[in-house]
SEPA-685135 format. One record per residue (C-alpha): residue number from 1; chain; z, y, x. Coordinates in steps of 0.1 Angstrom, whole numbers. Last residue first. Example, Ala and Ser with C-alpha at 12.3 -4.5 7.8 and 13.67 -1.06 7.14 Angstrom:
2
SITE num cadena    pz    py    px
SITE   2      A    71   -11   137
SITE   1      A    78   -45   123
//
This chain:
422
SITE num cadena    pz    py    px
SITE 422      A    74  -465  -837
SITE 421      A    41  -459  -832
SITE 420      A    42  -438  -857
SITE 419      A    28  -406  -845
SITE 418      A    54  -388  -856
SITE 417      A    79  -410  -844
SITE 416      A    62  -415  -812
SITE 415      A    62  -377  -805
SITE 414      A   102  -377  -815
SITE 413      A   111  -400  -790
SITE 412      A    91  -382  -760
SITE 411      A   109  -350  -772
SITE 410      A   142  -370  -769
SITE 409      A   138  -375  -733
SITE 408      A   124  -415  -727
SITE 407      A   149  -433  -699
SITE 406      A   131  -467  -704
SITE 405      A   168  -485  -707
SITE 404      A   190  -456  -724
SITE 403      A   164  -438  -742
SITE 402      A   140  -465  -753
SITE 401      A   166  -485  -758
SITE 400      A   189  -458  -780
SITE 399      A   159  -452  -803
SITE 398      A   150  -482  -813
SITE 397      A   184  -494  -824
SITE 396      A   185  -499  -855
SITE 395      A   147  -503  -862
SITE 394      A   148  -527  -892
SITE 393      A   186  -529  -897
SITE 392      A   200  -562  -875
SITE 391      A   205  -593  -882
SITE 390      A   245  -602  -880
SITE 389      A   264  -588  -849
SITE 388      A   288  -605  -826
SITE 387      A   284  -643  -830
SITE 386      A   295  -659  -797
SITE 385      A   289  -689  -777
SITE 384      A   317  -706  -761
SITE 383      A   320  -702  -725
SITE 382      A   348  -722  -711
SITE 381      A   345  -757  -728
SITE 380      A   308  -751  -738
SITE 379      A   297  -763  -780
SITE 378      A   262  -762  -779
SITE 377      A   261  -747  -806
SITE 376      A   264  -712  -824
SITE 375      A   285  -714  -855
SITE 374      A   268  -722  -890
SITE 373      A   265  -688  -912
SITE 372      A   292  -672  -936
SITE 371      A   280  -637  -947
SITE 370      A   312  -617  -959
SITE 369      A   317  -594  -989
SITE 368      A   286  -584 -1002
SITE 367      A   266  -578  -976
SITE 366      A   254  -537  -964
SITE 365      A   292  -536  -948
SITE 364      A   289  -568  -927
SITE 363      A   318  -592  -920
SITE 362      A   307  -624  -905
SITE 361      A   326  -660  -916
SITE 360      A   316  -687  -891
SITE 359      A   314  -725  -906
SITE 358      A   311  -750  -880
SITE 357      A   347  -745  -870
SITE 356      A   355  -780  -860
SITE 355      A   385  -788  -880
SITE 354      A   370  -772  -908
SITE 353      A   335  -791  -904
SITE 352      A   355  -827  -903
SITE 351      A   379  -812  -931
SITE 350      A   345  -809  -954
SITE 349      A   351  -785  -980
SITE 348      A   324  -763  -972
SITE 347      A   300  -792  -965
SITE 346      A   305  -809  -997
SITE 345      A   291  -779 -1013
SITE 344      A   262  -779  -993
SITE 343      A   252  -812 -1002
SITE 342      A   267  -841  -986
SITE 341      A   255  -880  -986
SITE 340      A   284  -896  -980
SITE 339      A   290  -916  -947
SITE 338      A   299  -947  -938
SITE 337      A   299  -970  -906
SITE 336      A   325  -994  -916
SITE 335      A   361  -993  -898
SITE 334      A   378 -1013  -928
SITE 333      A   399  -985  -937
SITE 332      A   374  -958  -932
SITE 331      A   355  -983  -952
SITE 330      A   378  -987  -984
SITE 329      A   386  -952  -983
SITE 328      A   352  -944  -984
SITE 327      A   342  -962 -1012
SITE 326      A   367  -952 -1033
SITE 325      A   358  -916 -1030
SITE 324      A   326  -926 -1041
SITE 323      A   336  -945 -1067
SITE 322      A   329  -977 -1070
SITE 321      A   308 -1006 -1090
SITE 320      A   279  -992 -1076
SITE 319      A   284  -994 -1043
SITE 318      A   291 -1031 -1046
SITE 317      A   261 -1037 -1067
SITE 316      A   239 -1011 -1038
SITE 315      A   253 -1038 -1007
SITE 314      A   246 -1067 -1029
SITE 313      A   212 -1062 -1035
SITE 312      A   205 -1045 -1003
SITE 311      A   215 -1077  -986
SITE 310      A   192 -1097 -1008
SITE 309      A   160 -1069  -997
SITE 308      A   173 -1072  -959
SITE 307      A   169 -1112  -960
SITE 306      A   147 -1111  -930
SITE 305      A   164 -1088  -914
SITE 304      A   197 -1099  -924
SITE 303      A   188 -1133  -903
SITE 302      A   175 -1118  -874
SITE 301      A   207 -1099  -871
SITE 300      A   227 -1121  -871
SITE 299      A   262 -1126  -899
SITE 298      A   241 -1125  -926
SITE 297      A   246 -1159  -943
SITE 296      A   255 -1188  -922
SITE 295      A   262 -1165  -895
SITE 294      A   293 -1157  -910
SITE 293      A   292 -1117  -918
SITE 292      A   288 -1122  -955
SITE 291      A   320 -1142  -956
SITE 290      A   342 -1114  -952
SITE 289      A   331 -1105  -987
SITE 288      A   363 -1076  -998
SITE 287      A   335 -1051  -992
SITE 286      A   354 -1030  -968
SITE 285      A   355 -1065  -950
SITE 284      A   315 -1069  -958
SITE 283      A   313 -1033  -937
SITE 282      A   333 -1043  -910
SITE 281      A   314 -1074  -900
SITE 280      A   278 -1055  -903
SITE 279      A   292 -1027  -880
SITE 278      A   298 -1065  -853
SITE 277      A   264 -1074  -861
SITE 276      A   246 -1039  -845
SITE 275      A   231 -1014  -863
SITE 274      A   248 -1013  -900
SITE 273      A   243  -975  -908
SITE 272      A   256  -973  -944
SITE 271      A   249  -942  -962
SITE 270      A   265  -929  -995
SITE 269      A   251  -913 -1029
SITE 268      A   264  -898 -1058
SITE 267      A   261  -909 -1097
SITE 266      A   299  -920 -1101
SITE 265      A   294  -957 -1098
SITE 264      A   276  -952 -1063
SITE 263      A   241  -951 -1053
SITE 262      A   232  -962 -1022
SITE 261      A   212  -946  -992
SITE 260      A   200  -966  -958
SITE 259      A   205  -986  -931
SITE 258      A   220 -1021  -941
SITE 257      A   204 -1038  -920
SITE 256      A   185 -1029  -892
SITE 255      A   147 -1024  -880
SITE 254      A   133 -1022  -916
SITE 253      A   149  -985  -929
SITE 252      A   164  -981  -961
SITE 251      A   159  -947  -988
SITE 250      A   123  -950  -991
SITE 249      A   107  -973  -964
SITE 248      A    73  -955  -959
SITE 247      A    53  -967  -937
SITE 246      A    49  -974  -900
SITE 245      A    16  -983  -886
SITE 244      A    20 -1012  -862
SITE 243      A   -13 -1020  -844
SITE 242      A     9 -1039  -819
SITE 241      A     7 -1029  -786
SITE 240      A    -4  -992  -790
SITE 239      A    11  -989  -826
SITE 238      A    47  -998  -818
SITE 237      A    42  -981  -785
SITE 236      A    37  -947  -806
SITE 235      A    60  -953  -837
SITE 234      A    91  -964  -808
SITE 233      A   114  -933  -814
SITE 232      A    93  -907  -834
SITE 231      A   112  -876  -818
SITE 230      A    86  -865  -797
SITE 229      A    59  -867  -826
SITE 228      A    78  -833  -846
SITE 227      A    82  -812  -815
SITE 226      A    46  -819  -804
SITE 225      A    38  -807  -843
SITE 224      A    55  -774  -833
SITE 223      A    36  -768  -801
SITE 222      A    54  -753  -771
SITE 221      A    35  -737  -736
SITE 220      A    61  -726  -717
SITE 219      A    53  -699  -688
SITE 218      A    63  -690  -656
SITE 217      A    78  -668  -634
SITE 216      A    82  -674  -594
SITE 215      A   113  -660  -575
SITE 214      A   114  -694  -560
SITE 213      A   153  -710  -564
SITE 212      A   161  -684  -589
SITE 211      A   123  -690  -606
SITE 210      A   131  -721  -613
SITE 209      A   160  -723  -628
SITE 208      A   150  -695  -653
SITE 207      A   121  -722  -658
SITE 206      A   145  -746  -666
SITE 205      A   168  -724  -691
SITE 204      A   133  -709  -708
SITE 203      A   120  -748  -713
SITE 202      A   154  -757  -725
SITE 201      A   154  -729  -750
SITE 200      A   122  -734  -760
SITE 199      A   123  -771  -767
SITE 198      A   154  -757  -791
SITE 197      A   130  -733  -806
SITE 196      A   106  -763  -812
SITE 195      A   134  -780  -835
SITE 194      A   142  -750  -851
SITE 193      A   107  -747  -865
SITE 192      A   100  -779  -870
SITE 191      A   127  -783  -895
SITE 190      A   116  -752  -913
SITE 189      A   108  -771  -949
SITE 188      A   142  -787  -944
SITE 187      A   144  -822  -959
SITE 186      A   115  -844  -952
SITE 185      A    93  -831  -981
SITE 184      A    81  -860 -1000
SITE 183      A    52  -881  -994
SITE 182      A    39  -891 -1029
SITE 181      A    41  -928 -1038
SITE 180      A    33  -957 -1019
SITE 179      A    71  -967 -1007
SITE 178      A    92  -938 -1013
SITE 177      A    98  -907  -993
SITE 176      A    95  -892  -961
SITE 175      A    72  -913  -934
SITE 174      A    42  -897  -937
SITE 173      A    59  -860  -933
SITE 172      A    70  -870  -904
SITE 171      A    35  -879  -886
SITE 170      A    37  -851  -857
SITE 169      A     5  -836  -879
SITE 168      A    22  -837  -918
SITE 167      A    52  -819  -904
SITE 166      A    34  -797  -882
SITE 165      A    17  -784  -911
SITE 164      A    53  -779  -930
SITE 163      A    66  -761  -896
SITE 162      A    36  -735  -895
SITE 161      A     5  -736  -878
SITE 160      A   -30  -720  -879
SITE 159      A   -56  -731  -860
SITE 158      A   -74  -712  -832
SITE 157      A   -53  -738  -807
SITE 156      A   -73  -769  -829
SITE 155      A   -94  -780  -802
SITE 154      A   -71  -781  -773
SITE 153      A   -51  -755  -753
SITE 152      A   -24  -730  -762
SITE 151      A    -7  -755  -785
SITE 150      A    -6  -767  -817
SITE 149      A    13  -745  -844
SITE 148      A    21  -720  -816
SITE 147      A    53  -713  -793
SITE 146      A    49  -691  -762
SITE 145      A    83  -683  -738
SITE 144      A    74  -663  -714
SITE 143      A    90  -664  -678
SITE 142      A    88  -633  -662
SITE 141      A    93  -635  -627
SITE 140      A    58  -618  -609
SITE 139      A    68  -586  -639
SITE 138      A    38  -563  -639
SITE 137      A    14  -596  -633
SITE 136      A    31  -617  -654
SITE 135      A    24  -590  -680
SITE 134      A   -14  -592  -677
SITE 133      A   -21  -626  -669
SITE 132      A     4  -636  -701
SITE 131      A   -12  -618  -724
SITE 130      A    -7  -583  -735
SITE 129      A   -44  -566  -740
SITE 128      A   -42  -568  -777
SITE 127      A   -66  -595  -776
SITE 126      A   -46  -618  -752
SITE 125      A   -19  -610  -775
SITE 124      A   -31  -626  -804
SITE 123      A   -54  -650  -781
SITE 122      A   -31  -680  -795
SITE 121      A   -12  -675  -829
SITE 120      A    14  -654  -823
SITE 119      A    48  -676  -814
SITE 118      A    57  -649  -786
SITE 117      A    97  -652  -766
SITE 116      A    95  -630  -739
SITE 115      A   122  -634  -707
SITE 114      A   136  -616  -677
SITE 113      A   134  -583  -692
SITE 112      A   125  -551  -669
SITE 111      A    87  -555  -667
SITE 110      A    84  -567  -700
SITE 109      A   104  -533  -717
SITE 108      A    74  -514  -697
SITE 107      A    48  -533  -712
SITE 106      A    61  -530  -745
SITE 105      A    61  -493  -743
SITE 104      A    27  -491  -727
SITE 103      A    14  -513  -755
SITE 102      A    30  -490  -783
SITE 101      A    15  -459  -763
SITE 100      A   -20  -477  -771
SITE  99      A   -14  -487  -801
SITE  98      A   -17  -519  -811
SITE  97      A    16  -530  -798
SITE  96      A    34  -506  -827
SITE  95      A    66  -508  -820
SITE  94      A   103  -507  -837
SITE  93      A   135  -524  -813
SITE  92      A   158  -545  -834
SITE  91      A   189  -553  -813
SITE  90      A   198  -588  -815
SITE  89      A   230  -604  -820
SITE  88      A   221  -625  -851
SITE  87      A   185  -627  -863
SITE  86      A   189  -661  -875
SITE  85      A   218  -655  -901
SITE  84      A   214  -619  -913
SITE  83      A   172  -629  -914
SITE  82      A   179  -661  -935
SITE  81      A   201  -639  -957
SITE  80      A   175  -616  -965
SITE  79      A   164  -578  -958
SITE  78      A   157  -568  -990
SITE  77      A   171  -533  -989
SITE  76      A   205  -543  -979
SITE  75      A   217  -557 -1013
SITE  74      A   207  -592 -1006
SITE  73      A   174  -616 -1009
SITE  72      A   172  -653 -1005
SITE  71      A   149  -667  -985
SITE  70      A   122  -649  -963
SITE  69      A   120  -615  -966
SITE  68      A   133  -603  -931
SITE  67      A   116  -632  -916
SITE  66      A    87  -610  -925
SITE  65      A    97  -593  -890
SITE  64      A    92  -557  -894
SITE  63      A    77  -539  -922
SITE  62      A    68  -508  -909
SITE  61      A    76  -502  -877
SITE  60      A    65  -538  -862
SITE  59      A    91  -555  -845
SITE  58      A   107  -562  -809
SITE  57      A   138  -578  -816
SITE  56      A   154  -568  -780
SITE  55      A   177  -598  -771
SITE  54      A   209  -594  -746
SITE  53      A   216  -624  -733
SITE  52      A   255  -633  -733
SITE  51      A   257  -671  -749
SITE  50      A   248  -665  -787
SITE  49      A   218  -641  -774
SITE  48      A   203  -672  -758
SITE  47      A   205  -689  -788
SITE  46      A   192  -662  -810
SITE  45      A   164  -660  -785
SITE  44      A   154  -697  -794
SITE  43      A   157  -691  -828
SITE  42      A   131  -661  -824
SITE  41      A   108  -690  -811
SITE  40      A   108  -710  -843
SITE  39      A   117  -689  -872
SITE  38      A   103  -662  -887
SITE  37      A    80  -638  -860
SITE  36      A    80  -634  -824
SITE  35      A    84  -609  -803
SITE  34      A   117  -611  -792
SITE  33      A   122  -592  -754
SITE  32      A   148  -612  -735
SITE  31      A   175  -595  -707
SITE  30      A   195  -621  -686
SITE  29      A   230  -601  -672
SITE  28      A   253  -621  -695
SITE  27      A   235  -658  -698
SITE  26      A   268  -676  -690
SITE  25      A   289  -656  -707
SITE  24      A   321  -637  -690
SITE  23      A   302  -608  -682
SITE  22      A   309  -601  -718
SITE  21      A   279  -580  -735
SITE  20      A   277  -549  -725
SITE  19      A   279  -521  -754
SITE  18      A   256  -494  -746
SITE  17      A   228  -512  -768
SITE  16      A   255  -508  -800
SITE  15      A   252  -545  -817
SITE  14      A   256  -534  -853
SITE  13      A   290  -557  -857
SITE  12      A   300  -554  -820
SITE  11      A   303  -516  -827
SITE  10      A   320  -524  -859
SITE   9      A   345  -540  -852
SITE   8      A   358  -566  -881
SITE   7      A   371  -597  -860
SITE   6      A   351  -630  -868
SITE   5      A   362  -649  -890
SITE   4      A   364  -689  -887
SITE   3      A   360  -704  -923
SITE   2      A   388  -720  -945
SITE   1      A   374  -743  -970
//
């Protein structure tokens, strides 16, 4: 599958801090300090630094982000290809924040940032003398990003968190997998994780908002399994009004049918997402069995509801007397709501993702070859978000920040190496 490459420059590559980013972005001009760890909050810098924010990766000096080991390994002394792909465009700054000249540094990078992204666990920085009362205090506008397994408040804040946990807490996890057996993982491990940094971004992009109209700061306050419950459609009135606690359905679903997973004759799996009657009617005329639409059979909803086990039945004998390949012609010529099922592999030679430009190929000299990583999004008509620079070196570009935007001499530079506080 052909990929969309970006240009091989190797000042945008390593993300030179004297290289401004194009004015032409929407966020150009709005500075965000990173110092979070893995996944969830960084992602939501990454998006910012997709669309013109320039993101300081703010990392311990020896050992940085343990994002950086996390996945599968690659030449460049270990650093992963999770961190090349979430750590894009950011410049990776080294400090020791329990130090005190590692506090003073970060302090004074706060005061001339717009936004901090933190997902320590709550109190972290509070302890370290670096919470919010103290930096909102040097910079009235900051708005500070904090993202935590439950919460700043409540009685399990102390608790620790991680996407999986949230999972199992926002009630997902429940749900995955087949009826009365073991819950399953409900596909990405890190689901949460993303998800949350998204609520991030949109609680960053309002409060940005905000604070042009007032001059006022604030922070967001983002919980992964409150992530996780928000996108439960009706579980929560279902229960309130009904005592309706919903189970697990395997590979269908009980409010429409057919909504789920079948096998086909060549061992891979499609999905059918009849929602309304008239999806119904297109799928039994890609099945040849018009008559399975007539409301003497299935053709109401109601009715396929209630006979959603016999419609199964014929649904997964059909499947399985086909192809996959056959199945799909027969309901992209019928207009039936089908999909395959697609691994990774189907994904790179998927036209739909071609066409698009999902796929982004990144040359790096420390990877072999090129790193290919999924395109920013959301997709702007006139400002499409960029990917300039892969995950940065451990400490790439410490230096050149604290000299160029804190206006440290060289001597100043060399005492905290020594010191190693950075």
């Amino acid at each position: 599958m052909a990929v969309q490459r970006k240009p091989k420059d190797k000042e945008a590559r390593h993300g030179d801090v004297k290289a401004e980013t194009e004015p032409r972005l929407p966020l150009s001009g709005i500075r965000v300090v990173d110092v979070a760890t893995f996944i969830a909050a960084p992602y939501a810098a990454s998006i910012m630094g997709e669309f013109g924010a320039e993101v300081l990766k703010v990392e311990h000096p020896f050992g940085g982000d343990p994002c950086r080991n996390f996945g599968t390994a690659t030449k460049r002394g270990g650093d992963t290809l999770a961190w090349l792909s979430e750590a894009r465009n950011k410049k990776s700054v080294t400090v020791d924040l329990r130090t005190p000249d590692g506090a003073d540094i970060f302090k004074k990078l706060v005061s001339k940032s717009d936004v901090l992204c933190e997902n320590f666990r709550p109190g972290t920085l509070e302890k370290w003398g670096l919470g919010w009362e103290v930096l909102s205090k040097l910079n009235p506008g900051l708005v500070m990003l904090r993202i935590s397994g439950y919460g700043q408040t409540g009685p399990y804040r102390d608790r620790p968190g991680f996407a999986r946990i949230a999972h199992a807490v926002g009630g997902l996890a429940y749900l995955a997998g087949m009826p009365r057996e073991t819950p399953v993982t409900p596909g990405s491990t890190t689901l949460a994780d993303y998800l949350t940094g998204l609520y991030g971004v949109i609680g960053i992009l309002l409060a940005l908002r905000y604070k042009e109209k007032t001059g006022q700061g604030q922070y967001i306050d983002a919980a992964l399994y409150e992530s996780v419950f928000r996108l439960s459609d009706e579980m929560a009135p279902a229960y309130a009004l009904y005592g309706t606690v919903r189970e697990r359905t395997g590979p269908h679903n009980p409010i429409a049918c057919p909504l789920g997973h079948f096998r086909t004759k060549d061992d891979k799996w499609v999905a059918f997402a009849c929602t309304t009657n008239k999806l119904f009617e297109a799928l039994a005329k890609a099945m040849d069995r018009p008559e399975l639409a007539s409301y003497a059979l299935y053709g109401r909803h109601q009715k396929r509801l209630e006979a959603r086990h016999d419609v199964n039945d014929v649904v997964s004998a059909w499947c399985g007397s086909l192809t996959r390949d056959e199945v799909e012609k027969k309901c992209n010529e019928a207009g039936a709501p089908y999909a395959p099922l697609a691994n990774v592999a189907d994904i790179f030679g998927n036209r739909q993702f071609h066409a698009r430009r999902n796929l982004v190929a990144v040359d790096d000299p420390n990877v072999e070859d090129t790193l290919v990583v999924p395109c920013s999004l959301p997709r702007l008509s006139e400002t499409p978000g960029e990917i300039n620079s892969l995950g940065p070196v451990l400490g790439q570009h410490t230096d050149e920040v604290l000299e160029d935007l804190l206006g440290m001499s060289s001597n100043e530079i060399k005492r905290l190496h020594d010191n190693r506080v950075i």
